[in-house]
Backbone as JSON Lines, residues from 0, in Angstrom:
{"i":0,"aa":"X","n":[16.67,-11.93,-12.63],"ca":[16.09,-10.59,-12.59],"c":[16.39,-9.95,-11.24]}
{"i":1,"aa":"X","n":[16.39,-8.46,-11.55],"ca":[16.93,-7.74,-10.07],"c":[15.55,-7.33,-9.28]}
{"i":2,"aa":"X","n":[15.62,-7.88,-7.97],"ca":[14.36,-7.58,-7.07],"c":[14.27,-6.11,-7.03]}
{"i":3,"aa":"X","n":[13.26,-6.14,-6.77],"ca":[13.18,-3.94,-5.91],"c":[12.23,-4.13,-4.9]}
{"i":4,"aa":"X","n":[12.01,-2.69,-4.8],"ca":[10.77,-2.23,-4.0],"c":[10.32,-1.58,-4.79]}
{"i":5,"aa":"X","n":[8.71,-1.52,-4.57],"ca":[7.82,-0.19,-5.09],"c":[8.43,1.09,-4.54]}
{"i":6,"aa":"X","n":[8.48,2.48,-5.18],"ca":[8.96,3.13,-4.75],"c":[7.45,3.94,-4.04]}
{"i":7,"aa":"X","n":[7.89,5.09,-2.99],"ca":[6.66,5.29,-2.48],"c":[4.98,5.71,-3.77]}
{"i":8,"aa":"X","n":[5.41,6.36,-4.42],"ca":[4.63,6.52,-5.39],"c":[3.46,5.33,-6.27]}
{"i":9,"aa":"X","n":[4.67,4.31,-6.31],"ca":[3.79,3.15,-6.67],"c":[3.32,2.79,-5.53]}
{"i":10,"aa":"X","n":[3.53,2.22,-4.39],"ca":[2.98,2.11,-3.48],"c":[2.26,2.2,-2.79]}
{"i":11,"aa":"X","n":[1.78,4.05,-3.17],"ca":[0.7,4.36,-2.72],"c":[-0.24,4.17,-3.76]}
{"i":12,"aa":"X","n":[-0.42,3.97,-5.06],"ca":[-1.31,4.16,-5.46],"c":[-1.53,2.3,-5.71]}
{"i":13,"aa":"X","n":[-0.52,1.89,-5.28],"ca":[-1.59,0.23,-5.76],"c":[-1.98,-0.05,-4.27]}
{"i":14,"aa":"X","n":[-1.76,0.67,-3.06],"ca":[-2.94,0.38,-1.95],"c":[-4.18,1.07,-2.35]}
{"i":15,"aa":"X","n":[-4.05,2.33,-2.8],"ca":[-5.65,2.85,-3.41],"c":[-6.21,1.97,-3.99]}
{"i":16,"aa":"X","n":[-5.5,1.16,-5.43],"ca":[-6.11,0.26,-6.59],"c":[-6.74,-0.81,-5.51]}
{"i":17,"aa":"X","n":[-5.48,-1.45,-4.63],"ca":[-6.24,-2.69,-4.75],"c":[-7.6,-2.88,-3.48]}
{"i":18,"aa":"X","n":[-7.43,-1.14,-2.78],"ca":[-8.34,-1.35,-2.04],"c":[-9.66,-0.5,-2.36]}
{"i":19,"aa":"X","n":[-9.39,-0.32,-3.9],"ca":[-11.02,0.27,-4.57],"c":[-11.33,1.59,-3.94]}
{"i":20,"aa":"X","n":[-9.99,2.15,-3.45],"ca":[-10.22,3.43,-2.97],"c":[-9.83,4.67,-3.52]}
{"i":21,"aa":"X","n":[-9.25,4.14,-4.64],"ca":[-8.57,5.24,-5.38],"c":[-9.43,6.28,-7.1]}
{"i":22,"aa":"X","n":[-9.52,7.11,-6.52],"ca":[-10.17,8.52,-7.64],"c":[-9.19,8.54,-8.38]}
{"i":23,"aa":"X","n":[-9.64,7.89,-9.71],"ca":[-9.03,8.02,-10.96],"c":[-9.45,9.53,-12.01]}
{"i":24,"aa":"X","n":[-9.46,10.6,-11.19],"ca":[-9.78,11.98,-11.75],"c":[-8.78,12.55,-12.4]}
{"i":25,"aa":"X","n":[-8.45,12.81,-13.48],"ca":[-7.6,13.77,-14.01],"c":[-7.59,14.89,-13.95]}
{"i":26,"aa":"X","n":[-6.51,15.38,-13.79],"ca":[-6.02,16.72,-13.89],"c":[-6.46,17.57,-13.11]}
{"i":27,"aa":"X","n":[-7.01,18.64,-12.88],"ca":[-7.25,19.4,-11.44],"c":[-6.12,19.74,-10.68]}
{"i":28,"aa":"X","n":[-6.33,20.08,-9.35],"ca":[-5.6,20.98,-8.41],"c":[-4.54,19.88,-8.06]}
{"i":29,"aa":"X","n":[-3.49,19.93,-7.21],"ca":[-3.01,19.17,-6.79],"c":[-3.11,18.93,-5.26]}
{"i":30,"aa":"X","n":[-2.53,17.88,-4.63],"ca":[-2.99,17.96,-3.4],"c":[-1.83,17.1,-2.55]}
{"i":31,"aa":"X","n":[-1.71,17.44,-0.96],"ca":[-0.52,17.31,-0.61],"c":[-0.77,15.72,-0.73]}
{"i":32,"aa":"X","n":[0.81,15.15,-0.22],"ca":[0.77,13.81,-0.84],"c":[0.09,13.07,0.57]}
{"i":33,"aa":"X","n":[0.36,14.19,1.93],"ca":[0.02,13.28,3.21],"c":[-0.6,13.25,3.52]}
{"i":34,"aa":"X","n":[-1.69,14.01,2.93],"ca":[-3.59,14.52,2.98],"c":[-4.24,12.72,2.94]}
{"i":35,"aa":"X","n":[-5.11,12.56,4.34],"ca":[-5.62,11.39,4.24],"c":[-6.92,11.36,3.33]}
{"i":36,"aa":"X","n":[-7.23,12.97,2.97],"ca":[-8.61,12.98,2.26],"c":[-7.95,12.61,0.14]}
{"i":37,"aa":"X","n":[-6.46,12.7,0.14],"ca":[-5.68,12.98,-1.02],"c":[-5.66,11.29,-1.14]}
{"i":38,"aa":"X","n":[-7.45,10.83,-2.4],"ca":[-7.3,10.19,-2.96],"c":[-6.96,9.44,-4.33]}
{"i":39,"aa":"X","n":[-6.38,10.42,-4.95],"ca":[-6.36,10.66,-6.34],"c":[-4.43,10.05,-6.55]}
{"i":40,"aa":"X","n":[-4.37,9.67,-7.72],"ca":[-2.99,9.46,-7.98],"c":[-1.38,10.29,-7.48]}
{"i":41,"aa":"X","n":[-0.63,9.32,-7.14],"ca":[0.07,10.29,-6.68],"c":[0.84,11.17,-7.58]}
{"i":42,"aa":"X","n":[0.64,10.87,-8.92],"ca":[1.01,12.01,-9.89],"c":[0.41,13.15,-9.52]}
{"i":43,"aa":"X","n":[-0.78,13.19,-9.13],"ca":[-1.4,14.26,-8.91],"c":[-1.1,15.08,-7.32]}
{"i":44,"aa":"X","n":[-0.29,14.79,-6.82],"ca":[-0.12,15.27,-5.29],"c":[1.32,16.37,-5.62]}
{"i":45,"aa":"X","n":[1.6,17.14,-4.22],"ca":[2.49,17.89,-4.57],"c":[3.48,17.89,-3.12]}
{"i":46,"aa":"X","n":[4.77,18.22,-3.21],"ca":[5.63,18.07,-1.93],"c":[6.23,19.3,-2.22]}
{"i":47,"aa":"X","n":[5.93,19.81,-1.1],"ca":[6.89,21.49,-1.02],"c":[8.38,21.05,-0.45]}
{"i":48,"aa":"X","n":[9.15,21.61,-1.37],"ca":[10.3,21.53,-1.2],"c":[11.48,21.94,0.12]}
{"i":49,"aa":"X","n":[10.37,23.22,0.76],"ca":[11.06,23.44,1.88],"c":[10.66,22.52,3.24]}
{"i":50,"aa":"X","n":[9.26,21.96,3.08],"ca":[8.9,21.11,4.1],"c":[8.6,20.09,3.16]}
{"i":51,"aa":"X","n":[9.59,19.12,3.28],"ca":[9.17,17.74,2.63],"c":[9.2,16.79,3.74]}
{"i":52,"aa":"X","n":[7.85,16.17,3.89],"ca":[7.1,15.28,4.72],"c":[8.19,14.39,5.02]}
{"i":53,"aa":"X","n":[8.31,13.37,6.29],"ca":[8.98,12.95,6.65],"c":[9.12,11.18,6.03]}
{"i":54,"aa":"X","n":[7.17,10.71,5.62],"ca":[7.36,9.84,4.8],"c":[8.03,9.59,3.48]}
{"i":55,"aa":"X","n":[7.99,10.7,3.09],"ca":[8.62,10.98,1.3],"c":[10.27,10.97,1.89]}
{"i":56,"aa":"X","n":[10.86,11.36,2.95],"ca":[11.81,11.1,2.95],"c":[12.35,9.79,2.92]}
{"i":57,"aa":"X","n":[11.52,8.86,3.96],"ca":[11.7,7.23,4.85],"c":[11.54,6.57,3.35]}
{"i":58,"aa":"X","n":[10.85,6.51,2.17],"ca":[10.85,6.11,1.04],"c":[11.65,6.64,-0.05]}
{"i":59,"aa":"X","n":[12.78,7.06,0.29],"ca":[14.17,7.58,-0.65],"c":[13.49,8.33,-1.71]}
{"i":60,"aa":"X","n":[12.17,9.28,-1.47],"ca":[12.02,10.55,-2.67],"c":[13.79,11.25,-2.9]}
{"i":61,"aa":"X","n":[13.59,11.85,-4.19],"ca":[14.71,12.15,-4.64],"c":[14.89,13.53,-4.34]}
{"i":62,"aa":"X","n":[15.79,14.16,-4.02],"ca":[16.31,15.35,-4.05],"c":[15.89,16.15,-4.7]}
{"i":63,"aa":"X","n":[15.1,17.05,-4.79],"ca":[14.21,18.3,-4.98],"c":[14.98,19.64,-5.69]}
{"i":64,"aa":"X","n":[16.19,19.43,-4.6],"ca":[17.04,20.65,-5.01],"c":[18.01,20.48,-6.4]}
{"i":65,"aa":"X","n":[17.87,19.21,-6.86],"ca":[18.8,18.89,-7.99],"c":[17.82,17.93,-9.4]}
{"i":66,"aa":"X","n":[18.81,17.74,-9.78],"ca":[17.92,16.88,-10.92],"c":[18.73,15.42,-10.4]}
{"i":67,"aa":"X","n":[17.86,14.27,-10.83],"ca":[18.57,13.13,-10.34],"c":[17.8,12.27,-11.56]}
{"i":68,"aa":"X","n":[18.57,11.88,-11.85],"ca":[18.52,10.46,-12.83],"c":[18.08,9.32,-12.56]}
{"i":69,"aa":"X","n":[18.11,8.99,-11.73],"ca":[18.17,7.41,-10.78],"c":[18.13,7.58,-9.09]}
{"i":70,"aa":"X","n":[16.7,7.4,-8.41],"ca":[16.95,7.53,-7.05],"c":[17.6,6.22,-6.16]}
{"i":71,"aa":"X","n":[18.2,6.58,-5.23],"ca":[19.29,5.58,-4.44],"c":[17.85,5.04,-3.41]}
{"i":72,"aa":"X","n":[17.73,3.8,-3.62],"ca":[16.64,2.66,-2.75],"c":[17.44,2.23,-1.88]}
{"i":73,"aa":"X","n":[17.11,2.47,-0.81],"ca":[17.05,1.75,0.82],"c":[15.68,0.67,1.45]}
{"i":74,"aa":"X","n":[16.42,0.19,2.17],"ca":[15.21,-0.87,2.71],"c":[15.33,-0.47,4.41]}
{"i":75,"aa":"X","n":[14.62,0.74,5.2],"ca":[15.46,0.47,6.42],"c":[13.85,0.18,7.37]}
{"i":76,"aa":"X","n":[14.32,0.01,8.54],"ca":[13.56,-0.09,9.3],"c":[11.75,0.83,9.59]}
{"i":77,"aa":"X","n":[12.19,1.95,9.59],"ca":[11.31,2.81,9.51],"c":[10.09,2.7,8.16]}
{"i":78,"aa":"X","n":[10.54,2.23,6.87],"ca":[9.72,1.77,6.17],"c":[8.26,0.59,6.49]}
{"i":79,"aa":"X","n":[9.0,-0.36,7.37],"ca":[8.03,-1.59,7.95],"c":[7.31,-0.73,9.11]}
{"i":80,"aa":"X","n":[7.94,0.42,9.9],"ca":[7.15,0.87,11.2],"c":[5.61,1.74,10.12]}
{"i":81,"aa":"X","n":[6.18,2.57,9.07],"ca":[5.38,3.28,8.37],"c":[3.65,2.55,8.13]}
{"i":82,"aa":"X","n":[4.44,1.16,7.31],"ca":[3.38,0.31,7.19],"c":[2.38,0.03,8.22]}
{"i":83,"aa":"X","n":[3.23,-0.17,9.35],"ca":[2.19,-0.71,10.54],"c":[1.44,0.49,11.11]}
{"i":84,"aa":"X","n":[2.1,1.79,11.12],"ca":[1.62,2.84,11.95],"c":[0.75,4.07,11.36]}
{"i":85,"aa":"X","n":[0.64,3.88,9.8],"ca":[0.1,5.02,9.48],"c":[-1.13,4.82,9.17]}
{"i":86,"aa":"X","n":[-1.81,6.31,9.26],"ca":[-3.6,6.32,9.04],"c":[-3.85,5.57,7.57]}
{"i":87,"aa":"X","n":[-2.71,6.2,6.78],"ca":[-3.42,5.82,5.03],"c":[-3.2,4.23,5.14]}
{"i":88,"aa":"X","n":[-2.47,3.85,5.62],"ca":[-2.36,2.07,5.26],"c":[-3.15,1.36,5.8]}
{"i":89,"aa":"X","n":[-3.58,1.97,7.14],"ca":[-4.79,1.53,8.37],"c":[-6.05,1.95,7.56]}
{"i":90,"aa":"X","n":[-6.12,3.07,6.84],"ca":[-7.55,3.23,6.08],"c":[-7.5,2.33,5.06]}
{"i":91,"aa":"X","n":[-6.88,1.73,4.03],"ca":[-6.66,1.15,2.95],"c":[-7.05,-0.3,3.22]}
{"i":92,"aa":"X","n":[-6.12,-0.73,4.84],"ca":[-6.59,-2.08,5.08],"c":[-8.21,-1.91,5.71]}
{"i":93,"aa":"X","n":[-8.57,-1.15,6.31],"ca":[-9.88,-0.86,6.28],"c":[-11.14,-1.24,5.06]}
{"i":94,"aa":"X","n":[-10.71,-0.39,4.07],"ca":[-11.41,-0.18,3.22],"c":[-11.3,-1.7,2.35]}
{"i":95,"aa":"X","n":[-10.11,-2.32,2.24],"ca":[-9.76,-3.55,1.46],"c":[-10.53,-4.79,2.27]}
{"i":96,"aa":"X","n":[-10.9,-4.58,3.66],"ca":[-11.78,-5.65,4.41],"c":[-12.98,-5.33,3.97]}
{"i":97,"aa":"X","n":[-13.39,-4.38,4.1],"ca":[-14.72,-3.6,3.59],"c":[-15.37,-3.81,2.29]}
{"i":98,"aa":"X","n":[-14.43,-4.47,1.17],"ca":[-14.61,-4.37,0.03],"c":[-14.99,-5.97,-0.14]}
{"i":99,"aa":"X","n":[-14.48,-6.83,0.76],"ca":[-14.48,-7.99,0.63],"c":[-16.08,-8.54,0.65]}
{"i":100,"aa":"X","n":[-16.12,-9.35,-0.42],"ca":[-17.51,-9.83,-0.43],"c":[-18.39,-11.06,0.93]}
{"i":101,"aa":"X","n":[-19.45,-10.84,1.12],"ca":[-19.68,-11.53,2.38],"c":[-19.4,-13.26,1.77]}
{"i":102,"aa":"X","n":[-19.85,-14.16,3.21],"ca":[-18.84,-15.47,2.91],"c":[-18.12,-15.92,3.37]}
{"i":103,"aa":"X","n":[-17.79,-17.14,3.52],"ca":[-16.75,-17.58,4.78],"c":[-15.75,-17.24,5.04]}
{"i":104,"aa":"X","n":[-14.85,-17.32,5.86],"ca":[-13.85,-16.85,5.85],"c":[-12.45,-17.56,5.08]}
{"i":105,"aa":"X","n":[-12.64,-18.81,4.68],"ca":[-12.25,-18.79,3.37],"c":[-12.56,-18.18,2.01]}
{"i":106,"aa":"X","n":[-13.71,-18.06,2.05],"ca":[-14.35,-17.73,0.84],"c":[-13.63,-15.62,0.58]}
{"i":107,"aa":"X","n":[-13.73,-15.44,1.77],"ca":[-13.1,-14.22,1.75],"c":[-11.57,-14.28,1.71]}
{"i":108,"aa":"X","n":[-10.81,-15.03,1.92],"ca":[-9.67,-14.72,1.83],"c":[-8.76,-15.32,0.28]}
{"i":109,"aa":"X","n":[-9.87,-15.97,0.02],"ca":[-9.63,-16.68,-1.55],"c":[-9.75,-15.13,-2.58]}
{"i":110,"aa":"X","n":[-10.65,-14.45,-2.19],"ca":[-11.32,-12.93,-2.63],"c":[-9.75,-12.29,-2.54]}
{"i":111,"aa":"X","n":[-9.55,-12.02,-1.07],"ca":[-8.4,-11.23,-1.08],"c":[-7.32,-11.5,-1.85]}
{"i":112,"aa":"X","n":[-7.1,-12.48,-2.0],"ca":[-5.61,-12.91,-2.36],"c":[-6.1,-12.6,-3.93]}
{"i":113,"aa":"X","n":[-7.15,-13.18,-4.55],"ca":[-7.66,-12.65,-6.21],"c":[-7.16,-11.07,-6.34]}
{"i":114,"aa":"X","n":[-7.95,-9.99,-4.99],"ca":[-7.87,-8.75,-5.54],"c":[-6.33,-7.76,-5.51]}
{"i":115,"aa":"X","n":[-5.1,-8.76,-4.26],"ca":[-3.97,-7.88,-4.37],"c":[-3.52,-9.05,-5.09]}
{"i":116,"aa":"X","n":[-3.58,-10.32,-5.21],"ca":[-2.36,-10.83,-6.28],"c":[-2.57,-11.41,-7.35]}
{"i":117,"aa":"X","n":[-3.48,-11.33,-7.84],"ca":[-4.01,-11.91,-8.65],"c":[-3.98,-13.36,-9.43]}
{"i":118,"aa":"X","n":[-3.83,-14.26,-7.94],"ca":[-3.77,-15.97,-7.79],"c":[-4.63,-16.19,-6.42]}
{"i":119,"aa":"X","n":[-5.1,-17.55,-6.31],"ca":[-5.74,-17.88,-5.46],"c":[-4.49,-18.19,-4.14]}
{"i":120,"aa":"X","n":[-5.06,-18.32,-2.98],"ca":[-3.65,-18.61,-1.71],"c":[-3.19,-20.32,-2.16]}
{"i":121,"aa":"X","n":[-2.37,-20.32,-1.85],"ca":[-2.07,-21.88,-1.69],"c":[-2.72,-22.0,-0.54]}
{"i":122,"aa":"X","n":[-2.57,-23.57,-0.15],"ca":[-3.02,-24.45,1.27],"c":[-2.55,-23.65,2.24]}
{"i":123,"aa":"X","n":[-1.66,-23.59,2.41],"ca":[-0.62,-22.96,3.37],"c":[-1.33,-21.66,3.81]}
{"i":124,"aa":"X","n":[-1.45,-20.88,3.08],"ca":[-1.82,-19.36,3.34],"c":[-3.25,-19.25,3.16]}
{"i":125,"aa":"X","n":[-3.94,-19.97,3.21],"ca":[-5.19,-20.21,3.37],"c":[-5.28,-20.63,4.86]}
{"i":126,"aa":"X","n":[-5.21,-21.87,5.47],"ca":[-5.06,-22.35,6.27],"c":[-4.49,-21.18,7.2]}
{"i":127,"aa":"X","n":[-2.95,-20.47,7.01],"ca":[-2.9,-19.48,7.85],"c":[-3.41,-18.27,8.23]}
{"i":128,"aa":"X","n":[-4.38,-18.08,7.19],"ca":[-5.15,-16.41,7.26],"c":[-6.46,-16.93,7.94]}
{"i":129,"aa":"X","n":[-6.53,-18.4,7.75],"ca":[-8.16,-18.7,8.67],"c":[-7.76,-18.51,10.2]}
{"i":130,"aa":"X","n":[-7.06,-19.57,10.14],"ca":[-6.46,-19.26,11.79],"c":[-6.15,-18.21,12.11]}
{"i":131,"aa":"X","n":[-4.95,-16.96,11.39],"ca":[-5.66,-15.91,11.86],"c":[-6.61,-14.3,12.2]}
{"i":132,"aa":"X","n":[-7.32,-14.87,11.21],"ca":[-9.21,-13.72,11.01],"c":[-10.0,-15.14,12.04]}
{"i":133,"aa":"X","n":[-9.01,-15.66,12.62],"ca":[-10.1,-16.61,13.69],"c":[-10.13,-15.98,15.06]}
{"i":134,"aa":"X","n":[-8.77,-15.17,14.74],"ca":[-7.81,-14.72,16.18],"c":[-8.45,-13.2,16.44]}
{"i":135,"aa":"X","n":[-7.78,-12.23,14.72],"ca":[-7.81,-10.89,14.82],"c":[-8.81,-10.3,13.82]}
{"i":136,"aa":"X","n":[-9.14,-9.37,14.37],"ca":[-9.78,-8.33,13.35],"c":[-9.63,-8.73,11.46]}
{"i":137,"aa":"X","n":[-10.31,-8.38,10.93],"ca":[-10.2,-9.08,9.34],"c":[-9.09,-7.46,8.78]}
{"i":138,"aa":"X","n":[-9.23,-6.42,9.99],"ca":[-8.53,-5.3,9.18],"c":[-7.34,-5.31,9.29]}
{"i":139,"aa":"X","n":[-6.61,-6.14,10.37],"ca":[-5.43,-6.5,10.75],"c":[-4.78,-7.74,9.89]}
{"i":140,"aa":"X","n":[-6.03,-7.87,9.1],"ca":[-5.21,-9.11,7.94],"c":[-5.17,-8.66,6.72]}
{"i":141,"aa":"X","n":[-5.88,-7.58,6.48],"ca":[-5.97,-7.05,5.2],"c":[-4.26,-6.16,5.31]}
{"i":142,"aa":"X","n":[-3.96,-5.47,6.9],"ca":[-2.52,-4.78,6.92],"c":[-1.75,-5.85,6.31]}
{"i":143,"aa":"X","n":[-1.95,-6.94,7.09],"ca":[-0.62,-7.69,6.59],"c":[-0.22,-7.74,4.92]}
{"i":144,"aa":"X","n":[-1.56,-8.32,4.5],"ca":[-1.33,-8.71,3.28],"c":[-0.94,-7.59,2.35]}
{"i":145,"aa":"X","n":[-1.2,-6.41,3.06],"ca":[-0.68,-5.37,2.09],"c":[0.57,-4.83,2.39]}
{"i":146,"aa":"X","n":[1.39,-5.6,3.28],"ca":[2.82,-5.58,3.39],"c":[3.44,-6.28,3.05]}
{"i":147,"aa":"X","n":[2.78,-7.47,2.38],"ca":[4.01,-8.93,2.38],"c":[4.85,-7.97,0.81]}
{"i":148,"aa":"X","n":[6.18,-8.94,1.15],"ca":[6.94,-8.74,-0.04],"c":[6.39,-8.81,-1.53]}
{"i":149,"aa":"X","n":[5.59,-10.03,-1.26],"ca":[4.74,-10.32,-2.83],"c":[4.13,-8.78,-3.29]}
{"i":150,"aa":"X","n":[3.74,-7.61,-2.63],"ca":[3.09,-6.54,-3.14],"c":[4.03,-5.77,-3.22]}
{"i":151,"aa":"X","n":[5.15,-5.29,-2.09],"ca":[5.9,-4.48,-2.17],"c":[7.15,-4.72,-3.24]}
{"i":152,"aa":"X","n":[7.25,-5.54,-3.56],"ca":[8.69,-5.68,-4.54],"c":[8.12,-6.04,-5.76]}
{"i":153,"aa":"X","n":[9.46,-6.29,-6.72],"ca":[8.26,-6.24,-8.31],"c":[9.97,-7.13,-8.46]}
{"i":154,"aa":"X","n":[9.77,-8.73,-9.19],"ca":[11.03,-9.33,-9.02],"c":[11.21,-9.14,-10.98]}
């Protein structure tokens, strides 16, 4: 099978899903896509064509001015800085620590791994997320986990 990436669209909305932050409201107004208050699907968001946001670009959105069949996927650098640097992924891992039920810190990270992957961690990644939510912030582990490949690609 051929690997991918989520394209930004999916992307954004399974950090909403899996961090219980996402307004499943239909239909209504639309709203820009970079609005940190814009919790609703990203079907429902809108990109003006003459100013199209600089993230929708870094995630290969498709050409506006044409019709396109098939958008061309890149993997570049600026995608991983996005992850680390932006408010919505920093609120998401926020909100995804936040959501976590109280409990050890195994007991919480057994939680996490249930709510983005829906398997328990192996030894390995158990053992490594204790050691480190021993080190850092629990919101700085919730970023990670919502970057590993296991979420972003679909094999």
């Amino acid at each position: 099978a051929n690997r991918r990436r989520l394209d930004l669209e999916q992307m954004r909305d399974t950090f909403l899903t899996v961090s219980g932050q996402l307004n499943t409201t239909m239909y209504g107004r639309p709203a820009s896509i970079t609005s940190t208050d814009n919790l609703r699907r990203t079907i429902y968001s809108f990109v003006e064509r003459q100013n199209i946001p600089n993230v929708v670009q870094t995630f290969d959105f498709a050409n506006s001015d044409t019709s396109t069949a098939r958008r061309v996927q890149t993997t570049v650098p600026q995608q991983a800085l996005y992850a680390l640097n932006s408010d919505f992924v920093g609120n998401a891992a926020t909100a995804l620590a936040d959501k976590l039920a109280e409990g050890t810190d195994k007991e919480k990270i057994i939680e996490l791994y249930r709510l983005v992957f829906s398997r328990p961690p192996n030894g390995e990644e158990l053992a490594l997320g204790v050691a480190f939510v021993e080190q850092m912030p629990w919101e700085q582990y919730t970023q990670v986990i919502l970057m590993t490949n296991e979420l972003m690609f679909i094999d």
